[in-house]
PAZAPA-4460 file (N, C-alpha, C; in steps of 0.05 Angstrom, whole numbers, plus 32768, in hexadecimal, padded with zeros to 4 digits):
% residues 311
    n_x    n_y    n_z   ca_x   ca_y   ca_z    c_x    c_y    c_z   seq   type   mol
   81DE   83BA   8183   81DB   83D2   8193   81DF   83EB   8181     1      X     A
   81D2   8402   8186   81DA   841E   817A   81DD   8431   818D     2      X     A
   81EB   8443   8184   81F6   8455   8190   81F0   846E   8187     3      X     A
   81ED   848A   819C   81EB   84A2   8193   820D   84A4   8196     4      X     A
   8210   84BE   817C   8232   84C5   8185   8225   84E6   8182     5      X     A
   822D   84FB   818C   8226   851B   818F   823F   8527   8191     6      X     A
   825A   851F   8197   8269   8539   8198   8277   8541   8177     7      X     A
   8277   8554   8177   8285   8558   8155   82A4   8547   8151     8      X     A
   82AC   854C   8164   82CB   8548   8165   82D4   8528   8169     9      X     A
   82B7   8514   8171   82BF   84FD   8170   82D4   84EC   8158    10      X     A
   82E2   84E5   8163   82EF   84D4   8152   8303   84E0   813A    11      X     A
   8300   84FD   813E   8309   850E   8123   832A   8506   8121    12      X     A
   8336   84F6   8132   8357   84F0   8129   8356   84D2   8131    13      X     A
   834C   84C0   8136   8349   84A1   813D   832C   849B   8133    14      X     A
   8319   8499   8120   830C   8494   811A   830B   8478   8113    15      X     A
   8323   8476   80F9   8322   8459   80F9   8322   8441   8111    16      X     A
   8336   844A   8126   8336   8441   813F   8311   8433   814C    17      X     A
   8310   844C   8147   82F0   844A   8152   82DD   843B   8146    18      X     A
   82E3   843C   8134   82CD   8424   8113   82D7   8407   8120    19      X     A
   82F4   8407   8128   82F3   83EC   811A   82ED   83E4   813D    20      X     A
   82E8   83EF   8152   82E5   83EA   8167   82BE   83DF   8171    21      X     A
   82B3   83F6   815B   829C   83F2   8156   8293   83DD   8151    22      X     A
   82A2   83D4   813A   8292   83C3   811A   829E   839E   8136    23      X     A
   82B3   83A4   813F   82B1   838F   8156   829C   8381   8165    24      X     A
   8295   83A1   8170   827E   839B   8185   8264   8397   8179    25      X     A
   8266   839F   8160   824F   839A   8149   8236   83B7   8157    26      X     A
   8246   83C5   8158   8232   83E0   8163   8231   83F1   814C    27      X     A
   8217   83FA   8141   820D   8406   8136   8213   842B   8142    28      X     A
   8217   8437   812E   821C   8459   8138   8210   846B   8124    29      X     A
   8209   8483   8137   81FF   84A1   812B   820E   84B9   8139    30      X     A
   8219   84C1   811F   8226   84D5   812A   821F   84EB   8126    31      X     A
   821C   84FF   8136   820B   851D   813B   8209   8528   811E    32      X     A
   81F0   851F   8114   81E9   852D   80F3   81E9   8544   80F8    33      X     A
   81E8   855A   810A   81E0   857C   8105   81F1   8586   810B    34      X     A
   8213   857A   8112   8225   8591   8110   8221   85A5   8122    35      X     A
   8211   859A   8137   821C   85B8   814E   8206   85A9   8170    36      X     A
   8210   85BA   817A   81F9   85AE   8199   81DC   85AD   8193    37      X     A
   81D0   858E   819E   81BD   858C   8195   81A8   8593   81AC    38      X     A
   8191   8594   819C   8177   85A1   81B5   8169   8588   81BB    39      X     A
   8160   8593   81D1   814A   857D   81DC   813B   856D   81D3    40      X     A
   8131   8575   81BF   8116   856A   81A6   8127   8557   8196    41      X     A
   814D   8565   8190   8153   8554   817D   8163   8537   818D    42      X     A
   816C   8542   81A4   816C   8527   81B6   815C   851D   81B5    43      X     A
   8149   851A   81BB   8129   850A   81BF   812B   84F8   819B    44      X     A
   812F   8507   818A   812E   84FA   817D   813C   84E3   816C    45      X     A
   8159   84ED   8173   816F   84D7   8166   8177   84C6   817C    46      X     A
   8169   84CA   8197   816D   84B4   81B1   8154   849A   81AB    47      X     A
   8142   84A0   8190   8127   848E   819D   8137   8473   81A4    48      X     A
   813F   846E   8188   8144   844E   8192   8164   844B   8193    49      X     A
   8173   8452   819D   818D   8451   81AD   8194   8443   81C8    50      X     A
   81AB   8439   81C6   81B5   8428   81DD   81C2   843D   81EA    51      X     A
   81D2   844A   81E0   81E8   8458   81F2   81EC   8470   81E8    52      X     A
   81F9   8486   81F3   8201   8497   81E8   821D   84A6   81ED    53      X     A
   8220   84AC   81D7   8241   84B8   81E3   8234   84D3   81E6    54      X     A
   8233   84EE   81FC   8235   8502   81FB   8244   851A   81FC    55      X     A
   8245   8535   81F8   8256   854C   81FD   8244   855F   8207    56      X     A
   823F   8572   8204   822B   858A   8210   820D   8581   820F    57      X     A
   8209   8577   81FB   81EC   856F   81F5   81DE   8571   8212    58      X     A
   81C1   857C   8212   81B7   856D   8225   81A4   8556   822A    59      X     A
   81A9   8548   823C   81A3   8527   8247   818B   8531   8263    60      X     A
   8179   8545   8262   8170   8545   8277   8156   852C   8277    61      X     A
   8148   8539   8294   8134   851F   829B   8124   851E   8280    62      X     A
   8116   852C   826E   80FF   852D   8262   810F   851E   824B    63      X     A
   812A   8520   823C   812D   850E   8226   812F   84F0   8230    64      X     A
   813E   84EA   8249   814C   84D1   8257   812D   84C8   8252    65      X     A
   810F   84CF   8262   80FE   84C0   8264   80FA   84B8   8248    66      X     A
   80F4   84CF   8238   80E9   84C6   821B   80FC   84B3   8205    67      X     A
   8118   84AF   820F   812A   849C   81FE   8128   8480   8215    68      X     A
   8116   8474   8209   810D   845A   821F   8123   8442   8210    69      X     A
   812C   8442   8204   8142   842D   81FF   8164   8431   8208    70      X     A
   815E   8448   8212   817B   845B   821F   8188   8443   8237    71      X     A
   819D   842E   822D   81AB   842A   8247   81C1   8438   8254    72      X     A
   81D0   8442   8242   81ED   8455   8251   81F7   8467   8245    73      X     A
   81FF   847E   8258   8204   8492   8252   822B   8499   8255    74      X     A
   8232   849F   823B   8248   84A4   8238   8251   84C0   8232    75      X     A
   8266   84D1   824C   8265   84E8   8249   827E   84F0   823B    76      X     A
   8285   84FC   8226   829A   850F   821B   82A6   8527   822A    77      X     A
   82B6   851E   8242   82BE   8526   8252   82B4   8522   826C    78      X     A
   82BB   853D   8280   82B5   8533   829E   8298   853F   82AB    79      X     A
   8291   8554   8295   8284   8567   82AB   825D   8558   82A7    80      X     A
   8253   8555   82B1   8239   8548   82AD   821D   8554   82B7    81      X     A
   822A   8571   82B8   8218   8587   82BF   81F6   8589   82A7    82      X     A
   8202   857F   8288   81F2   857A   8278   81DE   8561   8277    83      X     A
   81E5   8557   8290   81D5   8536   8294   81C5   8540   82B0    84      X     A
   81AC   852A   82AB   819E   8528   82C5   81AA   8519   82D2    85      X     A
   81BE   8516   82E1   81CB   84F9   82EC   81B4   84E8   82FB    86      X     A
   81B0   84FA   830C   8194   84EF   832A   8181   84E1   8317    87      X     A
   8179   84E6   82FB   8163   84E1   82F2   8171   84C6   82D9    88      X     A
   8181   84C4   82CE   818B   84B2   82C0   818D   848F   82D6    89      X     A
   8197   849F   82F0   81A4   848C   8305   8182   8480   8308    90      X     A
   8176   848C   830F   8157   8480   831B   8147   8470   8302    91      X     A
   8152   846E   82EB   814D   845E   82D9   8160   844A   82CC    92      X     A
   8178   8446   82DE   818C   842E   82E4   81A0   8433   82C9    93      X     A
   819B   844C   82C1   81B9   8458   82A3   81CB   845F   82B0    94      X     A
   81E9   8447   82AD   81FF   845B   82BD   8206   846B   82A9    95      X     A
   821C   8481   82B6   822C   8499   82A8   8241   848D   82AF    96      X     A
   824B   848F   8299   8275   848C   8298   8279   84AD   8291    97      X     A
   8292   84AC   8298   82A2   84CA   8293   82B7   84C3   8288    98      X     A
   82D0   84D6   8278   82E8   84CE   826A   82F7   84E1   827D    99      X     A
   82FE   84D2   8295   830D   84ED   82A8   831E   84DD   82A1   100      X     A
   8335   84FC   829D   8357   84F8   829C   835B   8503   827F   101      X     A
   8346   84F4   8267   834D   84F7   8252   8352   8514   8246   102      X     A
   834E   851E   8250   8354   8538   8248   8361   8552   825E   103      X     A
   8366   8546   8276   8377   8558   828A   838E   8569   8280   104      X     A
   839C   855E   8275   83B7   8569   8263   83B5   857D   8255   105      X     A
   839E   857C   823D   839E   8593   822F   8387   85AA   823D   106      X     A
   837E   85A6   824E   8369   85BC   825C   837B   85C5   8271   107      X     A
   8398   85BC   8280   83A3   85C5   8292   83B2   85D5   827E   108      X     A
   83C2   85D1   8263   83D2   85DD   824F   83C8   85F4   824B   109      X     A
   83A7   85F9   8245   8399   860E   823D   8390   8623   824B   110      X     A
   8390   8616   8267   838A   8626   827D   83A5   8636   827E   111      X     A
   83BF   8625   827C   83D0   8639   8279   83D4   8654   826C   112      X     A
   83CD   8640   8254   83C8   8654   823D   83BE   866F   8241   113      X     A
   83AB   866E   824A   838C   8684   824E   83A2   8694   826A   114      X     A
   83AD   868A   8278   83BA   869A   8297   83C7   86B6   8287   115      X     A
   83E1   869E   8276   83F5   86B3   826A   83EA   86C5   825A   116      X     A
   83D2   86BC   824D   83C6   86D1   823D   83BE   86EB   8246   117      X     A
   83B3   86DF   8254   83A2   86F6   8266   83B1   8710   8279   118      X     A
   83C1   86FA   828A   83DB   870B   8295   83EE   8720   8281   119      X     A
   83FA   8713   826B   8410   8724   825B   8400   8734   824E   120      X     A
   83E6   8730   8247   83CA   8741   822C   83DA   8734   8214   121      X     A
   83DB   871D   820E   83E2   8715   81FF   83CE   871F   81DF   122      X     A
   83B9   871E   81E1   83A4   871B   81C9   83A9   873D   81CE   123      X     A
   83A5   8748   81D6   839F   876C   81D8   83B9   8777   81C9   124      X     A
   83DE   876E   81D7   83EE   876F   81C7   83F3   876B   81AA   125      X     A
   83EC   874C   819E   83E5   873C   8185   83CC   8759   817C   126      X     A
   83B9   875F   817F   83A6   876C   816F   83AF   878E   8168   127      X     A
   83B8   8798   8181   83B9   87B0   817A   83E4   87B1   816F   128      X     A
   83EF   87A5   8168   8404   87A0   8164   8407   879D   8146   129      X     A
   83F3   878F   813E   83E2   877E   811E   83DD   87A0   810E   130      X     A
   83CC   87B5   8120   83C4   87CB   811F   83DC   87E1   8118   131      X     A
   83F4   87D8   8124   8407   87EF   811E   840D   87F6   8134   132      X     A
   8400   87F3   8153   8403   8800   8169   8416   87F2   8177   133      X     A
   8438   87F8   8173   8448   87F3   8189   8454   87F6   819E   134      X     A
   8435   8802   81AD   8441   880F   81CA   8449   87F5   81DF   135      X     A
   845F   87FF   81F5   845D   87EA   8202   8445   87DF   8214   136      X     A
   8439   87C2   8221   841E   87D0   822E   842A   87BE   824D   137      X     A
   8427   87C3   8268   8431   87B8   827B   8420   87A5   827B   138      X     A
   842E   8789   8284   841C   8771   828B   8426   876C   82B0   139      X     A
   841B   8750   82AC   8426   8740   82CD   8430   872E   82CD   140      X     A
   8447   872A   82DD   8450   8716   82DD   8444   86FD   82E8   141      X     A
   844C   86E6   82E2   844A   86CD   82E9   8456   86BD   82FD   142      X     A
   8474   86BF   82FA   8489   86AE   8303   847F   86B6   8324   143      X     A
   8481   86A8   832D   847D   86A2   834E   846C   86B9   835E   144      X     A
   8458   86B3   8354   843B   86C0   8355   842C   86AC   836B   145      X     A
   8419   86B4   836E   83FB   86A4   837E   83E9   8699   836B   146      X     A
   83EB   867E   836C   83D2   866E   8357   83C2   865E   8376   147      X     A
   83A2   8669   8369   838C   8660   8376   837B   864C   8369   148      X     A
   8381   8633   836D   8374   861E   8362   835C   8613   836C   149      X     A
   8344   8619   835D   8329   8612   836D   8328   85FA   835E   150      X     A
   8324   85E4   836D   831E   85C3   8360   8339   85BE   8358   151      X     A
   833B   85A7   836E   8356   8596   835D   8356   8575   8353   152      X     A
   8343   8578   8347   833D   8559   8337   8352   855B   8328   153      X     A
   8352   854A   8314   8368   853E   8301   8370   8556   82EE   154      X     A
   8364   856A   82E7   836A   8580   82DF   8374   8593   82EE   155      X     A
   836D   859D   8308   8374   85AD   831C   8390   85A3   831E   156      X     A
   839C   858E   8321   83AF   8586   8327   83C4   8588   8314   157      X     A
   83BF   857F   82F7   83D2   858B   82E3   83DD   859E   82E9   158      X     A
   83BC   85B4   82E6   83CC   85D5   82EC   83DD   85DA   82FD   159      X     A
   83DA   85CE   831A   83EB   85D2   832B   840B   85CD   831B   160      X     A
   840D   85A9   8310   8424   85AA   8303   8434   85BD   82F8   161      X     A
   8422   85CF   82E0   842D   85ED   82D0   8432   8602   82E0   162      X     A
   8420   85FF   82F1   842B   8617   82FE   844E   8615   8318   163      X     A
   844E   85FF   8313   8467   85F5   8323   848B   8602   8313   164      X     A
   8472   8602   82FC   849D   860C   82E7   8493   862D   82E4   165      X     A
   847F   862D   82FF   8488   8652   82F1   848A   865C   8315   166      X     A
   8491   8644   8329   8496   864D   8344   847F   8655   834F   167      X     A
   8467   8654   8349   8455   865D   8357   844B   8651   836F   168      X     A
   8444   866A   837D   8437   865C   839E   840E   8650   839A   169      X     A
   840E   8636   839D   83F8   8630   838E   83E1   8632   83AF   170      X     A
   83D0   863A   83B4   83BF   8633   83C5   83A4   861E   83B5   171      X     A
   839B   8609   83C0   8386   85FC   83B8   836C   85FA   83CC   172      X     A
   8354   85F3   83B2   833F   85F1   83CA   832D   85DE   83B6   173      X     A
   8326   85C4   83C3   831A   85AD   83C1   82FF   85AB   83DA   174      X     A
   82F1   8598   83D1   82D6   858C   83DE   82EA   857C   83F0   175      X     A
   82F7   8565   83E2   8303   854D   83E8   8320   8553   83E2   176      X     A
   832C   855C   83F9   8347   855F   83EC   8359   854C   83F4   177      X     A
   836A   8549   83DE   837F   8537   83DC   839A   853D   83EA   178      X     A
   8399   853B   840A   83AC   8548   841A   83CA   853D   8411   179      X     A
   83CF   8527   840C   83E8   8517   840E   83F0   8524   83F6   180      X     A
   83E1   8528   83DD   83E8   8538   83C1   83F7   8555   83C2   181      X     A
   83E0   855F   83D3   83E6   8578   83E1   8401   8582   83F0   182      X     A
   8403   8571   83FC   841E   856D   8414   8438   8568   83FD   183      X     A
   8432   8555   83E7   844F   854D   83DB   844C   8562   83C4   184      X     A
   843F   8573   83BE   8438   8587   839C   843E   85A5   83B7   185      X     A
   8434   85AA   83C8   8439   85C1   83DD   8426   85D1   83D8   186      X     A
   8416   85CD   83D2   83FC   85D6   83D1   83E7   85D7   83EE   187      X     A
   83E9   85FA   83EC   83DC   85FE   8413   83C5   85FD   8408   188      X     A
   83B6   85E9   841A   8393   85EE   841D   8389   860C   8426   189      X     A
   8376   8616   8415   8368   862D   8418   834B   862B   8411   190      X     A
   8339   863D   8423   831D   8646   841E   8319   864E   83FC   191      X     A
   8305   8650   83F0   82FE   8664   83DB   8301   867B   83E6   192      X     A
   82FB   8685   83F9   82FB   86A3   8401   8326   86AA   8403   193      X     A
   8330   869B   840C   834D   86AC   8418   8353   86A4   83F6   194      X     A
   834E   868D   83E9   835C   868A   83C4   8355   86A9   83BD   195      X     A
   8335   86AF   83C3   8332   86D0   83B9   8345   86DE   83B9   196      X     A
   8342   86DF   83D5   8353   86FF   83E6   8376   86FF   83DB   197      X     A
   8381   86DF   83DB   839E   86E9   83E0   839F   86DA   83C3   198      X     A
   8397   86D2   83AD   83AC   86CF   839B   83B5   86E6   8380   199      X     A
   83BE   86DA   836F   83C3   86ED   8354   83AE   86E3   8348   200      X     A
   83B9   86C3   8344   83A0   86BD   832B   839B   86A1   833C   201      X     A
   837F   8695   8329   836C   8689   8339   835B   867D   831B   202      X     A
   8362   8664   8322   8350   864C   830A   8346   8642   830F   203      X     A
   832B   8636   830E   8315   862B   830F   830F   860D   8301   204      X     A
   830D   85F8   831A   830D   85DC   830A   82FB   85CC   8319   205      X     A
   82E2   85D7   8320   82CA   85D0   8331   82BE   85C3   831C   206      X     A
   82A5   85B0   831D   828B   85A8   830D   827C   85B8   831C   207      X     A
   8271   85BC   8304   8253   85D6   830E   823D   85BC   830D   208      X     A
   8234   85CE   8330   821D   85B8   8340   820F   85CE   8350   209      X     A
   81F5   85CB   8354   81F1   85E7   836C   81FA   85ED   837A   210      X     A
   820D   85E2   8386   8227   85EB   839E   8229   8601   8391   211      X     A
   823C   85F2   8378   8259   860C   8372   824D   861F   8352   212      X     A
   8232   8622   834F   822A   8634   8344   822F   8646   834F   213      X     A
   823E   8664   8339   8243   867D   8345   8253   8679   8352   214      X     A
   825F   8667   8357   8277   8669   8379   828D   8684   8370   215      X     A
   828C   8685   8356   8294   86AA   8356   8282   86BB   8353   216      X     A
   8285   86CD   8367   826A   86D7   8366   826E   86FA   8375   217      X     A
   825E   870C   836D   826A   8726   8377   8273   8726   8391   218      X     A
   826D   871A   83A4   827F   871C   83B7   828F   870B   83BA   219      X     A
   8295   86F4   83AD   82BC   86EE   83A9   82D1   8701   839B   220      X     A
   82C2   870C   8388   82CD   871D   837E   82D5   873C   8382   221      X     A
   82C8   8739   839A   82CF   8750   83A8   82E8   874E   83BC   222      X     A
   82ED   8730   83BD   8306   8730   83D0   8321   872A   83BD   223      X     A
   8317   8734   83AA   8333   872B   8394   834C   8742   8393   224      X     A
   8360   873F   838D   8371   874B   838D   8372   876B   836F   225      X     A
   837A   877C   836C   8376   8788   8358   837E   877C   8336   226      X     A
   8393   8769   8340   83A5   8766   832C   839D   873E   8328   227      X     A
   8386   8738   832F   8382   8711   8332   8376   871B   8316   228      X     A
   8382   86FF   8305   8375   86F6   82F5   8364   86D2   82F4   229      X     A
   8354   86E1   82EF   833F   86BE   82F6   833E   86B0   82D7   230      X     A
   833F   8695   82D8   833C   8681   82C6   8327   866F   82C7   231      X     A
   8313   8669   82B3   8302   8657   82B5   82FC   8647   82A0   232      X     A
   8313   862B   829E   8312   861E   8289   82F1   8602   8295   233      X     A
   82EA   8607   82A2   82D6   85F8   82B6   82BB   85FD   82A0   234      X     A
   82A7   8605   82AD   828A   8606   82A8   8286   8626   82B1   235      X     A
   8281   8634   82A0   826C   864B   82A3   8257   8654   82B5   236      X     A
   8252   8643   82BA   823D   8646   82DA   824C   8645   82F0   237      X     A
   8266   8640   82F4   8271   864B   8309   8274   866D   8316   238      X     A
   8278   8678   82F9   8276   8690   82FF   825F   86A4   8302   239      X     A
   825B   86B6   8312   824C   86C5   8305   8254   86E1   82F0   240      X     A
   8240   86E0   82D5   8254   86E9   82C4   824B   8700   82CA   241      X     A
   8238   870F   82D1   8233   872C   82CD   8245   873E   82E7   242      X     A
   8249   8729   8301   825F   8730   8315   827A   8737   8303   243      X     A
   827A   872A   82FC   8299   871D   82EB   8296   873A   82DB   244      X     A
   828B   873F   82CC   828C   874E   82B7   828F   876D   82BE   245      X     A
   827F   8778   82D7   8283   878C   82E7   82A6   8792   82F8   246      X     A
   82A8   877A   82FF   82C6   877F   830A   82DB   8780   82EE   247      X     A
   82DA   8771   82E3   82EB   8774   82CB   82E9   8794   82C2   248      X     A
   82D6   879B   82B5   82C9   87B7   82AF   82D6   87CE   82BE   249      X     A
   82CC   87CF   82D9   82E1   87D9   82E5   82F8   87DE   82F6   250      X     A
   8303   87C8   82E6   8320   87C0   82ED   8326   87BF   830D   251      X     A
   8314   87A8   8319   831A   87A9   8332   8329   878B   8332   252      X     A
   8321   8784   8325   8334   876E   831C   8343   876A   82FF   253      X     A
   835B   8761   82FA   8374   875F   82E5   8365   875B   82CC   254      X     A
   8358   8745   82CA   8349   8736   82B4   8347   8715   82B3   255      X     A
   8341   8708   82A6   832F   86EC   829F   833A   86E1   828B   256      X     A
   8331   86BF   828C   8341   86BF   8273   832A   86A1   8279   257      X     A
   8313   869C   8268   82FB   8693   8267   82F7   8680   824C   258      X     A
   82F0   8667   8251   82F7   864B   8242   82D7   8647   823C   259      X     A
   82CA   8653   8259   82A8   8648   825C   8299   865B   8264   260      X     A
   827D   8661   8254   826C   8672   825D   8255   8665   8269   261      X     A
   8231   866D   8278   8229   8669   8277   8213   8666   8266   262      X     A
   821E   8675   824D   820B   866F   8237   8220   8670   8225   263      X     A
   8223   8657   820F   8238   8650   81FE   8225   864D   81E8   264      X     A
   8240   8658   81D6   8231   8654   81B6   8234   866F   81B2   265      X     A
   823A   867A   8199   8237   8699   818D   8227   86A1   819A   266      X     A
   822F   86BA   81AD   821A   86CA   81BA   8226   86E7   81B8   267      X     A
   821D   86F8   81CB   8222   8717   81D9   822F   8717   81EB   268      X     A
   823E   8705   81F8   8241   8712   8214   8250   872C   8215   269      X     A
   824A   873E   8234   8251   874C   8235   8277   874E   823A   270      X     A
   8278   873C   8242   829C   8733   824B   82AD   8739   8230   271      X     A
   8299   872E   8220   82AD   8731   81FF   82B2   8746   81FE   272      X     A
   82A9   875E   81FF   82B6   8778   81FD   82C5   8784   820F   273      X     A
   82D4   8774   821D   82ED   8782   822E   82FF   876E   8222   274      X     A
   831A   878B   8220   8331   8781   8223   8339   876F   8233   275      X     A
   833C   876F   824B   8345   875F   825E   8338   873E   8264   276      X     A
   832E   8741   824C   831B   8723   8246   8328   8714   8234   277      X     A
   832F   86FE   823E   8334   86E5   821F   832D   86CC   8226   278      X     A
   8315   86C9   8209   8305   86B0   820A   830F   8697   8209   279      X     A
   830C   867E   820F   8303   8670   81F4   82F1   8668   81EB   280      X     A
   82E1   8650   81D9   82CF   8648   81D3   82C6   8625   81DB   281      X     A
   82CE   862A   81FD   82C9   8614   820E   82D5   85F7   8204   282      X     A
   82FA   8604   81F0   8306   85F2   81E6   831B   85ED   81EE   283      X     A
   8327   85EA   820D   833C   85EB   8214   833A   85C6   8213   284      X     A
   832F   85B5   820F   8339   8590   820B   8331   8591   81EB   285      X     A
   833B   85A7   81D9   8336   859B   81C4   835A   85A0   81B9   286      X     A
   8368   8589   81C0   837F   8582   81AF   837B   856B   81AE   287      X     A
   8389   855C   8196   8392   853F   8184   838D   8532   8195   288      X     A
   839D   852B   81A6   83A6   8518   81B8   8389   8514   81CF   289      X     A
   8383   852C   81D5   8368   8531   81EB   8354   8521   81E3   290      X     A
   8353   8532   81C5   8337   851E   81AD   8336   84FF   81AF   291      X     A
   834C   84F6   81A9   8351   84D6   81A8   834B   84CF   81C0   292      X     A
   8355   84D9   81D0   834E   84CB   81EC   832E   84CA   81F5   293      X     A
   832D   84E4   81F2   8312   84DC   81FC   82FF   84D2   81E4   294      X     A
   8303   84DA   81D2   82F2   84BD   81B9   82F2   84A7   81CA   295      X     A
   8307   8499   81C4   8310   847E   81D0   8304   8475   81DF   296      X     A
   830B   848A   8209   82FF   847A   8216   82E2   8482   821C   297      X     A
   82CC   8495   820D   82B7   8495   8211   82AB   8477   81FE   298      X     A
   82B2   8478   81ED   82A9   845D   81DD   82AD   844D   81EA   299      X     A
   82C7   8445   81FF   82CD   8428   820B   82BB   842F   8222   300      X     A
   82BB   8445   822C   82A4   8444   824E   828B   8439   8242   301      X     A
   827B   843F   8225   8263   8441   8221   8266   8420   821D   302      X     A
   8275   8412   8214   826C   83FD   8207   826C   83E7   821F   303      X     A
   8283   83E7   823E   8284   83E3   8251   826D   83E3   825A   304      X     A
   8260   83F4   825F   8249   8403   8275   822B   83EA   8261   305      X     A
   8230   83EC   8247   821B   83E0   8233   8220   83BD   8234   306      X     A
   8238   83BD   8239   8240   839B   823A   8234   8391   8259   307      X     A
   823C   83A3   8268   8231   8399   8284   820F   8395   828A   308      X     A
   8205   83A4   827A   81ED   83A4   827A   81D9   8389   826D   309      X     A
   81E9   8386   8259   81E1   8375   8245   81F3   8352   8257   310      X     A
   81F6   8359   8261   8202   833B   8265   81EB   832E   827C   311      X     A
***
C-alpha cells in the first residue's frame, strides 16, 4: 500500500514512532515535497496511484477524489473536513476518519491565550512598551465575566473547563446539546442571538457547513455588547470578516482575537491593521504533545479504515 502524507508538521516529534509503525504494515509513504498547502493540480498529482491519505488543509474536493481512482481512505489531520467533499468521497465508498480529541487541549489553551490577549492588549502593551511608551493603557477584566460558547464538541468543552478557574458565567449553544454535561459543568443553554446580546466574550467552536457560514454576521454583531470580545480558533468562514472588521474599526465592539481567516496564507487583510486585533496563523493545535497525537492517530485511523477494506 502507499500513502499520501500532506501536513508539514506530521510526525515532526514521533517520527520514528511512525516509521517503525509503517515499515510493519509494510506501507509505503510521501511526504508533502512542496513545503506548504498544496493545489488542486498538485493533489491530482501525488494522489495518482495512492491508497490513502493523511490530510490537513489541502483540498480533497469532487474533481481530485474522481481523478485519484486508486483513492481508498481518507485520513483527516484534525477535525474540521470543510476541505473534503465528504457527500462525494462517501458516494464512492472512501471513508473519512478524523483525529477528534487529539488536539482539544492545546486549541482550548490557545483560545485562552488569544481571550487574555485581547482583553488585557497584551501585544499593543509588549509593542508600544518595546518603543519606550510607558503609558498606562486600561484593559478588561476577566475574572467572573460572561463567556459565550458557540459549539461545545470536545473543544467547546475544554474551554468551558478554563474558563471555570477564572469564575466565569458560561452560557452555551450547541446543534446537539449535551444537557446532563450542561447541568453538572452549569452551563445555561442559550440562542446565538441572547450569547450576542448578553455576554463579554464569545468563542467559536462550530464546523463550518452552510448552516453556520457567517453565523457572525452584521447583524449578530449588532447585538453585541460595547466591550465583547469574540474568539475564533474554529474556521474563518464562520465569520463574516468585512462585518467583523467595521465593528472592530469602530469600536462598537472591544476587539478579536482570530486563529482563522477565510483566506489563509500571507495575505492583506483588512483586520491586520487594527489594534484591537490579534492573530494567529490558524496554529492554536500546534504544540508537542497535539503533533504526536494527531500524527499517531491519523496514521492508525488511515491504516484501520485501509485494513478493513482490504480484508
Amino acid at each position: 500500500m502507499k500513502i499520501l502524507i500532506t501536513p508539514r508538521s506530521f510526525g515532526k516529534y514521533n517520527m520514528d514512532e511512525l516509521k517503525s509503525l509503517l515499515s510493519e504494515k509494510n506501507i509505503e509513504y510521501k511526504l508533502n515535497p512542496y513545503g506548504r498547502i498544496l493545489t488542486e493540480d498538485e493533489m491530482i498529482k501525488e494522489l495518482e496511484d495512492m491508497d490513502g491519505v493523511i490530510v490537513g488543509v489541502d483540498p480533497l474536493n469532487n474533481r481530485i477524489i474522481e481523478k485519484s481512482r486508486q483513492l481508498k481512505a481518507i485520513s483527516k489531520y484534525g477535525v474540521g473536513v470543510d476541505n473534503i467533499d465528504v457527500a462525494f468521497a462517501k458516494s464512492k465508498g472512501i471513508p473519512i476518519s478524523v483525529t477528534r480529541g487529539a488536539n482539544s487541549d492545546a486549541v482550548a489553551d490557545y483560545t485562552f491565550s488569544l481571550l487574555l490577549a485581547v482583553a488585557r492588549r497584551l501585544i499593543e502593551i509588549n509593542n508600544t512598551g518595546k518603543a519606550g511608551d510607558w503609558s498606562k493603557k486600561i484593559s478588561l477584566d476577566v475574572f467572573k465575566k460572561k463567556l459565550g460558547v458557540i459549539g461545545m464538541g470536545a473543544i467547546g468543552k475544554k474551554v468551558i473547563e478554563r474558563a471555570k478557574g477564572f469564575q466565569m458565567e458560561v452560557l452555551g449553544f450547541d446543534i446537539f446539546e449535551d444537557q446532563g454535561y450542561m447541568r453538572t459543568n452549569h452551563v445555561r443553554s442559550a440562542s446565538i442571538k441572547e450569547i450576542m446580546q448578553e455576554c463579554d466574550f464569545v468563542s467559536l467552536h462550530l464546523p463550518l457547513t452552510p448552516e453556520t457560514k457567517h453565523v457572525i454576521n452584521k447583524d449578530a454583531l449588532s447585538l453585541a455588547k460595547k466591550n465583547l470580545v469574540l474568539i475564533n480558533t474554529a474556521r474563518g468562514g464562520l465569520i463574516e470578516e468585512e462585518a467583523l472588521y467595521q465593528a472592530l474599526k469602530e469600536k462598537r465592539i472591544y476587539g478579536a482575537g482570530l486563529d482563522a481567516f477565510e483566506e489563509e496564507g500571507p495575505c492583506k487583510s483588512p483586520l491586520f491593521s487594527l489594534d484591537n486585533v490579534v492573530i494567529g496563523t490558524h496554529t492554536a493545535a500546534s504544540t508537542i504533545d497535539a503533533t504526536k497525537n494527531m500524527s499517531l492517530m491519523s496514521l492508525e485511523n488511515l491504516i484501520h479504515d485501509l485494513e478493513d477494506i482490504n480484508e
